[in-house]
C-alpha positions as CSV (number, residue, x, y, z in Angstrom):
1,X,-36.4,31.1,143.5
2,X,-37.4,27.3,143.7
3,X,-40.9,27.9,143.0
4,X,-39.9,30.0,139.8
5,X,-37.8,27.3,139.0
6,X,-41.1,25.1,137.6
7,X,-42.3,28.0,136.3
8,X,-41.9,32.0,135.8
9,X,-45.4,32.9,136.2
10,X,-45.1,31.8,140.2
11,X,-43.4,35.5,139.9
12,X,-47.0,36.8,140.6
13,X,-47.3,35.2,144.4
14,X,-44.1,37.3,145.1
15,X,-44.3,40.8,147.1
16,X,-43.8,43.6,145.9
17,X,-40.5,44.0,146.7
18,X,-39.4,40.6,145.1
19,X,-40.9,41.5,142.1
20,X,-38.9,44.3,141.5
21,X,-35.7,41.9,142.3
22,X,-34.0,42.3,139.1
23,X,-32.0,38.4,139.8
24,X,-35.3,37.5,140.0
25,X,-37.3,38.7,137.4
26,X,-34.1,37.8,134.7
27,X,-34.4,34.0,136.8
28,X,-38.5,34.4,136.0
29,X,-38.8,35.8,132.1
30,X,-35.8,32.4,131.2
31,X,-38.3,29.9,132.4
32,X,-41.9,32.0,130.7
33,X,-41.4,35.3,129.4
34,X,-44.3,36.6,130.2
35,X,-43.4,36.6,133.9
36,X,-42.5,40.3,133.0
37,X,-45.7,41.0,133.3
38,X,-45.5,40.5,137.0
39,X,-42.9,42.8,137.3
40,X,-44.0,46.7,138.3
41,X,-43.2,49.5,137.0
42,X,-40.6,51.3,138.3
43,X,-36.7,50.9,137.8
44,X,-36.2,47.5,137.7
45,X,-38.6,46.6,134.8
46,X,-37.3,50.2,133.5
47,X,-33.9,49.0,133.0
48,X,-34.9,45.4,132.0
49,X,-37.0,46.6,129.3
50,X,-34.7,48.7,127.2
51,X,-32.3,46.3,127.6
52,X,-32.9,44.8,123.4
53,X,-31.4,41.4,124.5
54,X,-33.0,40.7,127.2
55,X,-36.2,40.8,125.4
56,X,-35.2,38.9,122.4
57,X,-35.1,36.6,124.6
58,X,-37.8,37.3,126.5
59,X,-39.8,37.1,123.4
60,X,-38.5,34.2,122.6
61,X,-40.0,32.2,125.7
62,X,-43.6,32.8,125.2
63,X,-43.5,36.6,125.6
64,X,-44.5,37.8,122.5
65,X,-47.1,40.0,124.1
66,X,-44.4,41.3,126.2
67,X,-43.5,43.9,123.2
68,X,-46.0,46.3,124.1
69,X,-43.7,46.8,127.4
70,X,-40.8,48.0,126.2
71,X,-39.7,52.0,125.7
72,X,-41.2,53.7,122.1
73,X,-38.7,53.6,120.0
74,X,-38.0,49.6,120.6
75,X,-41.6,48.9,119.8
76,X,-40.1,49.6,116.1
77,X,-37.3,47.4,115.9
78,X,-37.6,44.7,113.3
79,X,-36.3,42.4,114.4
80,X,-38.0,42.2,118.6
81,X,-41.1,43.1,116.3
82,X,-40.5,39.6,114.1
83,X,-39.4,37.9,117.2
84,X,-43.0,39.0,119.1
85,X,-45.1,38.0,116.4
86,X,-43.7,34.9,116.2
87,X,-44.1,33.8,119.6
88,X,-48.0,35.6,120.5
89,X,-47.9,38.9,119.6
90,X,-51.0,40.2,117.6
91,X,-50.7,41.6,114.1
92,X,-52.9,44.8,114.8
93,X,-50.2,45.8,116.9
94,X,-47.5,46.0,114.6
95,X,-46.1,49.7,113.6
96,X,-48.2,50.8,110.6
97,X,-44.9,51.3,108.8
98,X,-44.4,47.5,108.6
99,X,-48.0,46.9,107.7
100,X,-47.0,46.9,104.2
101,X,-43.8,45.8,104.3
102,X,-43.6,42.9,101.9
103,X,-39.7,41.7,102.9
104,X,-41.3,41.9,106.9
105,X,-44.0,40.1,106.4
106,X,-42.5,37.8,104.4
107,X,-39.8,36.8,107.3
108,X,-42.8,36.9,109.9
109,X,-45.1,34.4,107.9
110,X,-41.8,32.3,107.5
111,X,-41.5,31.8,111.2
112,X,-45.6,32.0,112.8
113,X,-47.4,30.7,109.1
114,X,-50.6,31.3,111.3
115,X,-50.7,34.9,110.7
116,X,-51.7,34.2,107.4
117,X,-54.7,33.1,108.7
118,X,-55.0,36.3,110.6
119,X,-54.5,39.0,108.2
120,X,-56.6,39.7,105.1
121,X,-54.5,41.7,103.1
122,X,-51.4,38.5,103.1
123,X,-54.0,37.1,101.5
124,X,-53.9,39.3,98.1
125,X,-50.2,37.8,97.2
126,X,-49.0,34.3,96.0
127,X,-45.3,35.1,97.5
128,X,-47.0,35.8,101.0
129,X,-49.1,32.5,100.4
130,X,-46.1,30.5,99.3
131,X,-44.2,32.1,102.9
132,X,-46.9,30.8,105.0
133,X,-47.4,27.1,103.2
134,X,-43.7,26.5,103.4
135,X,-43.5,27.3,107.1
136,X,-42.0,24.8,109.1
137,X,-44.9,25.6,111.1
138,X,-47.1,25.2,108.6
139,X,-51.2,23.4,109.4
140,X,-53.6,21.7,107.0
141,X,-55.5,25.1,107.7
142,X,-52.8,27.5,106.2
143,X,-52.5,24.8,103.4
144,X,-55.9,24.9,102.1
145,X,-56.9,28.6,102.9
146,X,-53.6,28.8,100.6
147,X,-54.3,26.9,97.9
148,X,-58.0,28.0,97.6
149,X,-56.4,31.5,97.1
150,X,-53.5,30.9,95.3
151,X,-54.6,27.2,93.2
152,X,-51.2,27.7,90.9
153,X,-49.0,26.8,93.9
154,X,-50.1,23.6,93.2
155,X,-47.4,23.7,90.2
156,X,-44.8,24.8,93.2
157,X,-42.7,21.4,94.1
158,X,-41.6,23.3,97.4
159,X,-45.4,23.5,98.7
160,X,-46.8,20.0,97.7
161,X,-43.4,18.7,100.0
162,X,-45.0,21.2,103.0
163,X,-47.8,19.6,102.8
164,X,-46.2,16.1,101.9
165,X,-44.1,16.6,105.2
166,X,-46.9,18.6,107.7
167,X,-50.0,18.0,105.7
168,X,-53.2,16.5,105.8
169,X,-53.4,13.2,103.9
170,X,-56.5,13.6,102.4
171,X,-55.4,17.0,101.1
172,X,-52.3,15.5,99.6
173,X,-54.4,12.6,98.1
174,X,-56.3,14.7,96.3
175,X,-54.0,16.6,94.8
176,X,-52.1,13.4,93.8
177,X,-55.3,12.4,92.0
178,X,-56.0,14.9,89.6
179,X,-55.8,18.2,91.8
180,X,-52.7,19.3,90.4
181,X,-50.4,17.7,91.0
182,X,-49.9,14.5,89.2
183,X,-46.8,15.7,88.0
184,X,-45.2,15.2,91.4
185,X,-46.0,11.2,91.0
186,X,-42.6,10.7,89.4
187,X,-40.6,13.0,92.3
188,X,-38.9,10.1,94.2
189,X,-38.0,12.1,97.2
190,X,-41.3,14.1,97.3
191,X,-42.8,10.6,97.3
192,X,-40.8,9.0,99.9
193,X,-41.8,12.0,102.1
194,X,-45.6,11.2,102.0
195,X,-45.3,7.7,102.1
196,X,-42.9,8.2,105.7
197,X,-45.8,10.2,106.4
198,X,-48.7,8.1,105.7
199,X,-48.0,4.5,104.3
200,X,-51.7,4.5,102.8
201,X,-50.6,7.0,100.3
């Protein structure tokens, strides 16, 4: 128990036996989900594992990968599935009856913008584009591989303030200066956001 307290991967110096202590494992999977891992199978990570709020939250703490885990017909709930992919789990391993699921992908870009990055087909549809730019997780990467795509979000308010906010400067800069979006120059409170951000601009 005190060396799980610094962290739940110290689960995997345990025995055997203590790895199959259910007090334990719960105590493990709050500080790293992916302490589950560590425990066997067997009865303990049996029970655990069908239990849908325990991995939420599970999910939640780094255990996104933790998905592939639990009993078959959890591995299609929406939302553990949008809860997995936004903390590590791997498109490809989403249910092919979400694949093209525009209102699930939608809500997972919204919350991990990096699968945008990930998965070609997002790539064919501005609304998936404008989900992954306006991210509050949202890179310089997803910006410009969005833009280059998609170049008429650079009429969308809502995505030059992304970038305003979580952008790269030179990025914003240029789209300030003839890029597309000189019509912004005159938005007080899009302005104020990238001058907080970088004073230069």
């Amino acid at each position: 128990m005190a060396a799980i307290s610094f962290g739940g991967l110290e689960l995997q110096y345990a025995s055997r036996r203590l790895q199959e202590d259910k007090d334990l494992v719960i105590a493990a999977c709050q500080k790293d989900g992916r302490a589950l891992e560590y425990c066997p199978p067997g009865p303990t990570r049996t029970e655990l594992t069908s239990n849908r709020d325990f991995m939420l939250s599970v999910l939640g703490k780094h255990g996104g990968a933790m998905l592939r885990l639990v009993p078959e017909p959890l591995k299609k709930d929406r939302l553990l599935l949008l809860e997995a992919l936004a903390h590590g789990m791997r498109f490809r391993l989403v249910p092919d009856i979400y694949k093209n699921d525009k209102s699930f992908l939608l809500k997972a870009l919204s919350r991990n913008s990096r699968l945008y990055l990930d998965v070609c087909p997002l790539h064919k549809d501005e609304d998936m584009a404008l989900a992954a730019v306006t991210a509050p997780d949202s890179s310089d990467e997803v910006h410009r591989r969005a833009l280059q795509i998609a170049p008429q979000l650079k009429q969308n308010r809502e995505v030059i303030m992304a970038i305003a906010l979580r952008g790269d400067r030179d990025l914003l800069e240029s789209l300030f200066n003839g890029g597309g979006a000189q019509q912004f120059l005159d938005d007080k409170t899009l302005m104020l956001a990238a001058i907080n951000r970088d004073c230069r601009l």
